[in-house]
C-alpha positions in Angstrom: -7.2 83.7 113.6 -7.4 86.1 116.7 -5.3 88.8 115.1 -7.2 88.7 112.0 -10.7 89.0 114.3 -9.7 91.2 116.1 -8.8 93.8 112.7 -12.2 92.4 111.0 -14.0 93.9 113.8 -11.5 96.9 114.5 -10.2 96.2 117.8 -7.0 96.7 119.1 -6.9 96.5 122.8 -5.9 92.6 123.7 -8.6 93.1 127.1 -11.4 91.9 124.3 -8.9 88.8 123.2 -10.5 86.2 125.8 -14.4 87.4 124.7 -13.2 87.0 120.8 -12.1 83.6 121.6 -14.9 82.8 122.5 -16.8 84.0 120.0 -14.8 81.8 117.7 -15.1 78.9 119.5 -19.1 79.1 118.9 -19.0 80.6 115.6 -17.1 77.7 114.5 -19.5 75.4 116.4 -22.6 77.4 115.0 -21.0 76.8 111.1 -20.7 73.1 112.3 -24.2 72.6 113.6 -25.5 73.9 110.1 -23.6 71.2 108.4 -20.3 72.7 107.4 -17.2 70.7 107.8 -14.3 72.5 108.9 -11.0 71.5 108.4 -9.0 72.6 111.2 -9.2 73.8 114.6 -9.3 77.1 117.0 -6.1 77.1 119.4 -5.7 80.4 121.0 -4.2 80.5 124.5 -5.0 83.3 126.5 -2.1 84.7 129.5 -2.9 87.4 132.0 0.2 89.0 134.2 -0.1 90.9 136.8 3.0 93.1 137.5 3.7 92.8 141.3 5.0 96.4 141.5 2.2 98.6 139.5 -0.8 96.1 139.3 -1.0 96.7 135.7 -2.4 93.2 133.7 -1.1 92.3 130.6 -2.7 90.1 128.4 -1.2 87.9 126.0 -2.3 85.5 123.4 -0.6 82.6 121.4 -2.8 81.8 117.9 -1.6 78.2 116.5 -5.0 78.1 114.9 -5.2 75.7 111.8 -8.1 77.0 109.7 -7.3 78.5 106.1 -10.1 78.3 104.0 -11.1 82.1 103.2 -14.7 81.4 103.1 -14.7 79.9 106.7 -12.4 82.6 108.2 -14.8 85.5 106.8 -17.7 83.4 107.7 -16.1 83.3 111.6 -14.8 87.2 111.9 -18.3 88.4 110.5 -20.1 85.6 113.4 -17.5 87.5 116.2 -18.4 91.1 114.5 -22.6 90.6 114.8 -22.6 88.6 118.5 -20.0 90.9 119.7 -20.7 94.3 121.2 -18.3 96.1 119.4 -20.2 97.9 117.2 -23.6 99.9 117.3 -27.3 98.2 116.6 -27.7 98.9 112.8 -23.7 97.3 112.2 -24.2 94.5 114.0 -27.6 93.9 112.9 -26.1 94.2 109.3 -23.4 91.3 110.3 -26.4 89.2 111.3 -27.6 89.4 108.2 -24.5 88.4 106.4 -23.3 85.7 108.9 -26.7 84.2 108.0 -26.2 84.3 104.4 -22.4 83.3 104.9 -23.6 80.2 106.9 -26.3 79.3 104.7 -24.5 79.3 101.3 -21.7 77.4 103.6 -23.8 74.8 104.1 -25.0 74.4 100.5 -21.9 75.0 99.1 -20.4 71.4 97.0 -17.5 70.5 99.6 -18.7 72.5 102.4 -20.8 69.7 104.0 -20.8 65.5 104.4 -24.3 65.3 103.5 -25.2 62.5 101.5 -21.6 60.6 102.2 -22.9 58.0 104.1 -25.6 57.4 102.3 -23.0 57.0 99.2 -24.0 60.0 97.0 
């Protein structure tokens, strides 16, 4: 999930990895508060090293994240793309506007969402 983030939103350098976690983590929570059940979770573990001898920090990331459903994935890369700073006002403002529309046809999409289970419809 991070990898595929990361080239949905063209970035290479793994010093953004921990902020694009984290935009994950609420993108997924933001698709959840709208109703959409996800199956699956985020697992991304984040390592910074320091080399003793030159200082330089190296950041790795391990991604056992479980979600595969296309329309989800899309739905979370666009979220990371418009919240992010990565790209200027008019690109991100243009992710907004599809993360929105993403998330909203999401959650009134037939097997997107529990509504209505309970209740036995």
């Amino acid at each position: 999930m991070l990898k595929e983030a990361m080239l949905g939103i063209r970035v290479t350098d793994m010093e953004y990895a921990p902020d694009i976690k984290r935009l994950l983590i609420a993108g997924k929570r933001d698709l959840e508060i709208a109703g959409v059940v996800i199956d699956g979770e985020i697992h991304i573990d984040i390592t910074e090293t320091t080399d003793p001898e030159t200082g330089e920090v190296t950041i790795t990331a391990s991604d056992t994240s479980d979600i595969e459903d296309d329309l989800v994935i899309t739905a979370l890369i666009t979220y990371v793309g418009a919240r992010g700073n990565y790209a200027g006002r008019e690109e991100r403002e243009q992710l907004e506007k599809s993360y929105q529309l993403q998330r909203t046809d999401l959650a009134n999409a037939t097997g997107y969402t529990d509504f209505g289970e309970e209740a036995g419809t």
